[in-house]
C-alpha positions, 0 to 999 in steps of 0.5 A: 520434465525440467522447470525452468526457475521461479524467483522468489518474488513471484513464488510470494506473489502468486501465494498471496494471490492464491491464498485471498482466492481460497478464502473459504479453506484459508483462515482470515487470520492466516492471511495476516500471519503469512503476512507477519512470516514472510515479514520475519524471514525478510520479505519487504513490507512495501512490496507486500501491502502493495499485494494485500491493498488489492483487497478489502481489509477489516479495522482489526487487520489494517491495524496488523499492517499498520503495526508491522509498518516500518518506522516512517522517515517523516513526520509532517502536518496535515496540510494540501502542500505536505501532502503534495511534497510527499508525493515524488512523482504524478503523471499526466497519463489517463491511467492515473487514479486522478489528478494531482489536486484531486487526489491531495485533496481526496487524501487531505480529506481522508487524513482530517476524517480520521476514518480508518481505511486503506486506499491506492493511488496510482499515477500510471496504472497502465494495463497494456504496457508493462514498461510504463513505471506506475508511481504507486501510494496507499494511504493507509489510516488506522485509529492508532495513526495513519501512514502516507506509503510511497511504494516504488521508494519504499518511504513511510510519511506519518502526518499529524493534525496541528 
């Protein structure tokens, strides 16, 4: 029988998927050290935290993702127009996590909190069409800092409180 080749990326993908399903015969911690591994061997870290957002995740292991998170391109305050300009692109689309306003504020609010957690916004998160291009962010808050992450540009923002 001939097998047709599986990209690289798929293979990770479907690993990472298959390792959160097997959670009783796979370690906790393994999980987060695959992450660390496949980290080293040059796998993109915003393609992979867009993978582990899909599940809950404890203050000890968002605190590994956010240690392994590349350095962010901005540093900006904490404000509603800050937040706004971090966010390239948001459609009108009913796939959408929200509207705009109400994820800035939704993300203002998170960011003066200061409660660690990890959240994804999504502005086109449509299931039927495959060619819709979904502009994806997490937020991504931990006690050591918080990181904004626009997944499809692959940019980190850090914002402060003044």
């Amino acid at each position: 029988m001939m097998r047709l080749p599986i990209s690289t990326q798929i293979t990770v993908t479907e690993l990472i998927r298959f390792a959160w399903l097997q959670q009783g015969e796979w370690q906790r911690n393994a999980l987060f050290d695959l992450f660390i591994s496949l980290l080293r061997v040059g796998c993109d870290y915003y393609d992979l935290i867009a993978l582990y957002a899909e599940h809950e995740i404890s203050e000890s292991e968002l605190n590994i993702l956010n240690a392994q998170a590349p350095l962010p391109e901005t540093t900006l305050p904490i404000t509603p127009s800050n937040i706004k300009r971090s966010i390239f692109r948001w459609t009108a689309s009913k796939y959408h996590t929200d509207y705009i306003s109400s994820v800035v504020e939704d993300i203002y609010r998170k960011l003066l909190l200061g409660k660690s957690g990890m959240t994804v916004y999504n502005s086109n998160h449509n299931p039927r069409s495959k060619t819709a291009v979904n502009e994806r962010y997490i937020l991504l808050i931990t006690q050591y800092q918080n990181l904004f992450l626009d997944i499809n540009r692959k940019k980190a923002v850090q914002f402060y409180k003044e």
